[in-house]
C-alpha positions as CSV (number, residue, x, y, z in Angstrom):
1,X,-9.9,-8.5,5.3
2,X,-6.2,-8.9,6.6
3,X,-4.9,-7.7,3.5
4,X,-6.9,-4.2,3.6
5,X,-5.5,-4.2,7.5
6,X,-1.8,-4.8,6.7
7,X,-2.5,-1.8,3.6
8,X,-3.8,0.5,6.4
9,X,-1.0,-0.1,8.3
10,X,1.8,0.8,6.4
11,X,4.0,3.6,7.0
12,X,6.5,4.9,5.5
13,X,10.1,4.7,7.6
14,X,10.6,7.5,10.0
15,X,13.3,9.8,8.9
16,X,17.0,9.8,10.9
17,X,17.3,13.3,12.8
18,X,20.8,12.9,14.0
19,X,24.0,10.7,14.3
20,X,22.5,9.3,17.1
21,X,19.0,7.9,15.5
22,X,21.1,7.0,12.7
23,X,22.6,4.2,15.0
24,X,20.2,4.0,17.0
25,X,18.1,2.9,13.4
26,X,20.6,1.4,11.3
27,X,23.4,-0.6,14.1
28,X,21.3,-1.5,16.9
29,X,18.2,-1.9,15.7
30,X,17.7,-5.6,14.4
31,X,14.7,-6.0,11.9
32,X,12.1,-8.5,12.4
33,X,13.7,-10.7,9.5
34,X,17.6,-11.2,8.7
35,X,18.1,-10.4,4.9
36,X,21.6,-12.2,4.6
37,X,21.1,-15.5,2.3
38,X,22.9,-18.1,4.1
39,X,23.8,-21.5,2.7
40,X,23.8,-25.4,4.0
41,X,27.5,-25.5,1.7
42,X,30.3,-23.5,0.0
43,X,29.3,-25.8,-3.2
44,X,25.5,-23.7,-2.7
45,X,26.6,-20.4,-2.1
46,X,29.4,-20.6,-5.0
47,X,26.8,-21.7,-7.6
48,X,24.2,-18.7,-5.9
49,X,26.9,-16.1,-6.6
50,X,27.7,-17.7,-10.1
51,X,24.4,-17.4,-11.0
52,X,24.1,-13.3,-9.8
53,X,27.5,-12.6,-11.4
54,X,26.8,-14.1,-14.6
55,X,23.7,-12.2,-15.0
56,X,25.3,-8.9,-14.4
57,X,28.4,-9.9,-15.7
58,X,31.0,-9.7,-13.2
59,X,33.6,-12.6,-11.7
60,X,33.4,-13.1,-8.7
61,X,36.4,-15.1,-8.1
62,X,39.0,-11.8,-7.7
63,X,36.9,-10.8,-4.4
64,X,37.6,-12.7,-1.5
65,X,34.3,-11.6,0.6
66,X,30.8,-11.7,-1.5
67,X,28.0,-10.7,1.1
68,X,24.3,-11.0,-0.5
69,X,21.3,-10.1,1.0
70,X,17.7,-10.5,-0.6
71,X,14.1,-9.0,0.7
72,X,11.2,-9.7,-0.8
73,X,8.6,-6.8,-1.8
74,X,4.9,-6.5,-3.0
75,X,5.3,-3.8,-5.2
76,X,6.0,-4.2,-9.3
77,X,9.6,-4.3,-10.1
78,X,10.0,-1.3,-11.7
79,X,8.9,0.7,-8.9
80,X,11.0,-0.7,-7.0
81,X,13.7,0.1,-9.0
82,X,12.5,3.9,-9.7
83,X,12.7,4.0,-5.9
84,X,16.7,3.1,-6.1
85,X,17.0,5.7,-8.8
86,X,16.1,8.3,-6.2
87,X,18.7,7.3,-3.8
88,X,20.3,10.4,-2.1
89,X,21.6,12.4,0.8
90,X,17.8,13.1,1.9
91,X,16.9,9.3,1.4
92,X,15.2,7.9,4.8
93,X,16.4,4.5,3.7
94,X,20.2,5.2,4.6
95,X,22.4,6.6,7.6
96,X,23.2,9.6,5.9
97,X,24.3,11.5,9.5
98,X,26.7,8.3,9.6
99,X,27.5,8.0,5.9
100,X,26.3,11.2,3.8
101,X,25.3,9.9,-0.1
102,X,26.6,12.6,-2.3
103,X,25.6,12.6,-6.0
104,X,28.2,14.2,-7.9
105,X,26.3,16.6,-10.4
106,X,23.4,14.9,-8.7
107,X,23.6,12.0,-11.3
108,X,23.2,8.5,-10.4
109,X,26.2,7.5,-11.9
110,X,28.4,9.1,-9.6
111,X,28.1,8.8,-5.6
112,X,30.6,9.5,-3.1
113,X,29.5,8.1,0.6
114,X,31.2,10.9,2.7
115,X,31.9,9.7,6.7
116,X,29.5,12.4,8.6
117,X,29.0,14.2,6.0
118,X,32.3,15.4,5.7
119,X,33.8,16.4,2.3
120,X,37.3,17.6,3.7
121,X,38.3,16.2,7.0
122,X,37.5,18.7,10.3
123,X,40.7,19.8,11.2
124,X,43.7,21.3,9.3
125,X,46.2,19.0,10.1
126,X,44.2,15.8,10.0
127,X,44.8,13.3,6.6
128,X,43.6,10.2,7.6
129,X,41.9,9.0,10.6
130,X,43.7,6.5,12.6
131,X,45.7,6.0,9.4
132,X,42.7,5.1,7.7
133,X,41.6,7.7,4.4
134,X,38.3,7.4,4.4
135,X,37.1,10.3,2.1
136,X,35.7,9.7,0.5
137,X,34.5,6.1,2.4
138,X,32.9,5.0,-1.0
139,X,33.3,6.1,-4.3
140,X,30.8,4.8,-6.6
141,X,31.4,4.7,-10.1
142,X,28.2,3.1,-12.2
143,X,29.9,0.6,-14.4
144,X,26.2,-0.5,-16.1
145,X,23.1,0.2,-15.3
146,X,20.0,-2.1,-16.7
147,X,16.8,-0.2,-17.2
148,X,14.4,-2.4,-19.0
149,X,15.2,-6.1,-19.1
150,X,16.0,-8.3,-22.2
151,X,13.4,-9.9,-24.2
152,X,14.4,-12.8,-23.1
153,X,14.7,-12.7,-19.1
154,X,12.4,-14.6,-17.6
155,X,12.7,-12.9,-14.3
156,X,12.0,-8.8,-15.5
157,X,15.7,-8.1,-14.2
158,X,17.2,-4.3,-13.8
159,X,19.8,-3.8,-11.8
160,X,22.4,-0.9,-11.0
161,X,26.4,-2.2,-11.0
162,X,28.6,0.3,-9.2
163,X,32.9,0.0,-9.3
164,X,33.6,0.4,-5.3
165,X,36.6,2.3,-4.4
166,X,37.5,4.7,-1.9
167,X,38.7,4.7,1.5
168,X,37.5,1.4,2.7
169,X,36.3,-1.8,0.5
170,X,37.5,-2.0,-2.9
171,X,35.3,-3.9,-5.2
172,X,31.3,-4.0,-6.6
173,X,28.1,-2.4,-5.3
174,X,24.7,-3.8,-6.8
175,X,21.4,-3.4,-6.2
176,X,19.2,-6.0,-8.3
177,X,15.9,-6.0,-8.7
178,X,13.8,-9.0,-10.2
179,X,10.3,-10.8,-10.2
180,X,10.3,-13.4,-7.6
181,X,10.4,-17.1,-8.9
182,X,8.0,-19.4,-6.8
183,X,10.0,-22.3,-7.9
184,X,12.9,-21.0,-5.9
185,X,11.1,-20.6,-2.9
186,X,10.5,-16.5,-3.6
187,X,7.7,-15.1,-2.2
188,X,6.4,-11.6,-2.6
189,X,5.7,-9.7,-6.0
190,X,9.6,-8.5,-6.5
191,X,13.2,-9.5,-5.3
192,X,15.4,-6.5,-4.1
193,X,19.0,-8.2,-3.9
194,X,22.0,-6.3,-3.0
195,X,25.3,-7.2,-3.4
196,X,29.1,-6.1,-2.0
197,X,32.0,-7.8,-3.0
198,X,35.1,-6.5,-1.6
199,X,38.9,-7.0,-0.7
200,X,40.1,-4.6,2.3
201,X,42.4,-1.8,0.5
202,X,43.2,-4.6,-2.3
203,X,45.4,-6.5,-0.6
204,X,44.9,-10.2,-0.4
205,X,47.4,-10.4,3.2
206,X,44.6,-8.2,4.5
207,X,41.6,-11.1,5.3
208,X,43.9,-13.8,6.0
209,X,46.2,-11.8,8.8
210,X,43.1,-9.5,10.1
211,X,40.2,-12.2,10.4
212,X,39.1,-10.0,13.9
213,X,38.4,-6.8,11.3
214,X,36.7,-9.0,8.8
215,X,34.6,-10.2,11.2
216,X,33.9,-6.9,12.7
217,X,33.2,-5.3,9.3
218,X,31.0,-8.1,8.3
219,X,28.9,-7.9,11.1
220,X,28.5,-4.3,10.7
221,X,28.0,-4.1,7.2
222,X,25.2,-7.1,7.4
223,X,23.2,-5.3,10.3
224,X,23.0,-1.7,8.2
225,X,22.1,-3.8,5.2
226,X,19.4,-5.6,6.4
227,X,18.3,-2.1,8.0
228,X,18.6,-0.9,4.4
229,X,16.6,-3.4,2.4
230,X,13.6,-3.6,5.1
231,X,13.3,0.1,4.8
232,X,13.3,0.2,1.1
233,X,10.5,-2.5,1.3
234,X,8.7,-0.2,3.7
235,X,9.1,2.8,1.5
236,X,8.3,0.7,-1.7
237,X,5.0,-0.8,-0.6
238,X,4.0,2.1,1.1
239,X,4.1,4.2,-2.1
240,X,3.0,1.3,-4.0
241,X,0.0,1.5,-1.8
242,X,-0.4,5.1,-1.9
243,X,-0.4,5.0,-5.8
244,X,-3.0,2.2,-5.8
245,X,-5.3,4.1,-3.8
246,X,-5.5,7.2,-5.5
């Protein structure tokens, strides 16, 4: 009986109408459940990253901040992952007032995250703000993209794997997607895990002389993404749902 309750219940997540609901949504509000995996030791969260990296090939070693968040989701994986194919500027999952996705030729492969929206900065004379170029913010180039899983992957993986550069981080985007492994302690049908690993404008000086900014970015960056993830899981199941009924 509580499961046909929760079903009735869902919704999916209300769209952002403004700058201000886009903070309001994405920086202040806190969700219910932190989706940042933290670990009892380095030794743990070094062999957790090894383990992500090696199945979508990167090295993690030449970026010196790896965030990862996870969220569990009771919908299949691959709807889960058709709902990251249809990531966009109208998507209710992101702060698009805050940080516009643009899909170049409206391909996946291709995103620029645009500050506001802006593709040119608002006045003639400006070329950076505060010195920083940030447009655009992001530029994501898809460097592989896995739509079906291997024969032999024992946890239905598909993942898209995104080179990061642009006015801010420089480094890897990915959004995984995989069956959750009771053994591990995953609950919920699927595992959305998304991953950043960055260096500040390249340059290794930057995190050892400005651990103030780290930290700032950090925070900020973990707060939208765990705003990110819960809404994709809201949006996920509620379709799911939807589909499942009709």
């Amino acid at each position: 009986m509580k499961k046909h309750e929760n079903i009735a219940q869902r919704v999916p997540p209300k769209q952002s109408k403004n700058l201000f609901t886009d903070i309001i949504n994405f920086l202040v509000h806190r969700p219910e459940k932190d989706t940042l995996i933290t670990f009892k030791s380095i030794e743990e969260r070094d062999d957790y990253n090894q383990r992500i990296m090696q199945r979508i090939g990167i090295n993690s070693d030449k970026y010196s901040v790896l965030n990862i968040h996870r969220i569990g989701i009771e919908a299949p994986v691959s709807h889960v992952f058709n709902e990251l194919l249809n990531w966009n500027g109208d998507s209710s999952c992101w702060p698009n007032h805050i940080a516009r996705v643009d899909r170049i030729d409206d391909s996946i492969e291709k995103i620029r995250i645009l500050p506001f929206g802006w593709k040119k900065y608002p006045f003639s004379f400006m070329k950076s703000i505060l010195g920083l170029h940030v447009i655009p913010l992001f530029l994501l180039n898809l460097r592989r993209m896995k739509e079906t899983p291997d024969n032999f992957d024992f946890d239905n993986a598909r993942y898209l794997l995104y080179d990061c550069t642009g006015g801010y981080p420089i480094g890897i985007y990915t959004m995984y997607v995989h069956s959750s492994i009771p053994e591990l302690g995953e609950k919920c049908h699927t595992q959305l895990v998304l991953v950043v690993g960055f260096n500040f404008y390249g340059k290794d000086d930057w995190q050892k002389n400005k651990k103030l900014i780290n930290n700032i970015w950090e925070g900020i960056h973990n707060r939208v993404t765990a705003n990110v993830l819960t809404r994709i899981k809201q949006l996920s199941e509620w379709r799911f749902d939807k589909l499942q009924n009709h």
